[in-house]
Each structure stands twice: as C-alpha cells, then as structure tokens.
C-alpha positions in Angstrom: -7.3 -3.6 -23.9 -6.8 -5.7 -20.9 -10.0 -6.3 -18.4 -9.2 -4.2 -15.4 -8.8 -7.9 -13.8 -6.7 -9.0 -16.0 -4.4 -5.9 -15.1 -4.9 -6.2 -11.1 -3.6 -9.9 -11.3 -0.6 -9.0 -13.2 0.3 -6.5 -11.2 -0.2 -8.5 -7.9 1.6 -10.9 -9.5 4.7 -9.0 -11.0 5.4 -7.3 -7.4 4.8 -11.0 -5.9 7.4 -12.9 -7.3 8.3 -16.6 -8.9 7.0 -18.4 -5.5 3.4 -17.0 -6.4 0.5 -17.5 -8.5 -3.1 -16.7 -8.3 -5.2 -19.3 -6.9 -9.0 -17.6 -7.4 -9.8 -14.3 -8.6 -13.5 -12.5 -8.9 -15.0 -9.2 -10.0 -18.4 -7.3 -9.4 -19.5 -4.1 -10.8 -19.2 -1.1 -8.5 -20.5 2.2 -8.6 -21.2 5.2 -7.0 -23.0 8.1 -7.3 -19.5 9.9 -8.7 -18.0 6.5 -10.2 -18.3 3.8 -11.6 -15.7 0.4 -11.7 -15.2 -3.0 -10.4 -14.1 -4.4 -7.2 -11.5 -7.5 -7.2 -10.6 -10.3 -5.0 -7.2 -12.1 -5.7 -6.3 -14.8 -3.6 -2.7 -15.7 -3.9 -0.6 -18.8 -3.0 2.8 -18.6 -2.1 5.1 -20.9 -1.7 7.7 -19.1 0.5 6.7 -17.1 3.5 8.9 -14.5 3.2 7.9 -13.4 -0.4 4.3 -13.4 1.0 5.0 -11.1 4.3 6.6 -8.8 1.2 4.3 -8.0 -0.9 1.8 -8.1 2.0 4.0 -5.2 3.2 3.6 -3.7 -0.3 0.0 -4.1 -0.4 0.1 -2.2 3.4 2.4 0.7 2.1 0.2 3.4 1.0 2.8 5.0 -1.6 1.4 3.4 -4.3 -1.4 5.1 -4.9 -0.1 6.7 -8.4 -0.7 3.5 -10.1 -2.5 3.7 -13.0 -3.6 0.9 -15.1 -4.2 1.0 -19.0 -7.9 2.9 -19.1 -8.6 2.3 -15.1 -7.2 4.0 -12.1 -6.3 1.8 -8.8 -8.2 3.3 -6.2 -7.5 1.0 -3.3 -5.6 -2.0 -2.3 -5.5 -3.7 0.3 -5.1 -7.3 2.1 -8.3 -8.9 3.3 -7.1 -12.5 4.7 -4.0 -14.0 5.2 -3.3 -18.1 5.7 -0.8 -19.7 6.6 -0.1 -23.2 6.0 2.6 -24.3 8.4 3.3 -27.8 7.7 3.7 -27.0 3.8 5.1 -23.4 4.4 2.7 -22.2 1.9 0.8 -18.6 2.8 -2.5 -17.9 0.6 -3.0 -13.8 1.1 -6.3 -12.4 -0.2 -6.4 -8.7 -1.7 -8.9 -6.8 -2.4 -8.7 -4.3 -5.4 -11.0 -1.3 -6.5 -10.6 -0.1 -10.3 -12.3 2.9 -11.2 -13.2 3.4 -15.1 -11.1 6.5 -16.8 
C-alpha cells in the first residue's frame, strides 16, 4: 500500500495537470484524542497560470470531501501559499493535506 503521501501527491497531481509537478513535499504525525493521521505539505510548480488558478479553485471547492484514499480518509484540503513568478509565468501553490488512518 501507498504511504498516505505518496497518495496526496498523486492526487494533487492527477487534478493538476501536465504543466505541474511537485517541487517539495513533507509529512508529520498527527493525532487527536479521536484520531490519529498525518498532515502534508505539497508545494507545486506550475508552469502555466491558468492550470494553477484551477486546481487552486479545486482545492477551494468544498465538494470533494468524499475522497477516499486506499486505507486513509482526506479530511481537509486546502491551499496555504500561492507565488507567482511573473517574469517566468510560473505559480508555485502550497497545499496543505490532513489524512486520517482507516
């Protein structure tokens, strides 16, 4: 099985689109006193701005909360920083992502 992770970036990266890839990515350990998880941070490059404003409208739509990912459940997602490089049209967007152990 697929790291939770591992999942989150192909997901992000499947709605994305061919002008994106993942530039940094991170995990900690989460818990509460009900749950227990990780919590992500994806930092994406794009190469065209209009695939990056998107799937940061994606990110923003809160319909997507039925996703499940193989033995995790998506329990929020949501954009934390967005960049824009003007003189190279190039947008890095940074997501954060919390996975929640089935």
């Amino acid at each position: 099985m697929a790291s939770s992770l591992n999942q989150v970036q192909r997901l992000l990266l499947e709605r994305a689109g061919d002008t994106a890839s993942v530039s940094h990515a991170v995990s900690v350990p989460w818990t509460s006193a009900t749950f227990s998880g990780e919590k992500h941070q994806v930092t994406m490059l794009f190469t065209d701005t209009e695939h990056a404003r998107l799937f940061i409208d994606w990110v923003d739509d809160d319909s997507k909360v039925d996703i499940n990912l193989i033995g995790f459940a998506l329990a929020d997602l949501c954009v934390v920083e967005e960049d824009e490089i003007e003189t190279l049209g190039h947008v890095y967007v940074t997501v954060t992502a919390l996975t929640l152990n089935q």
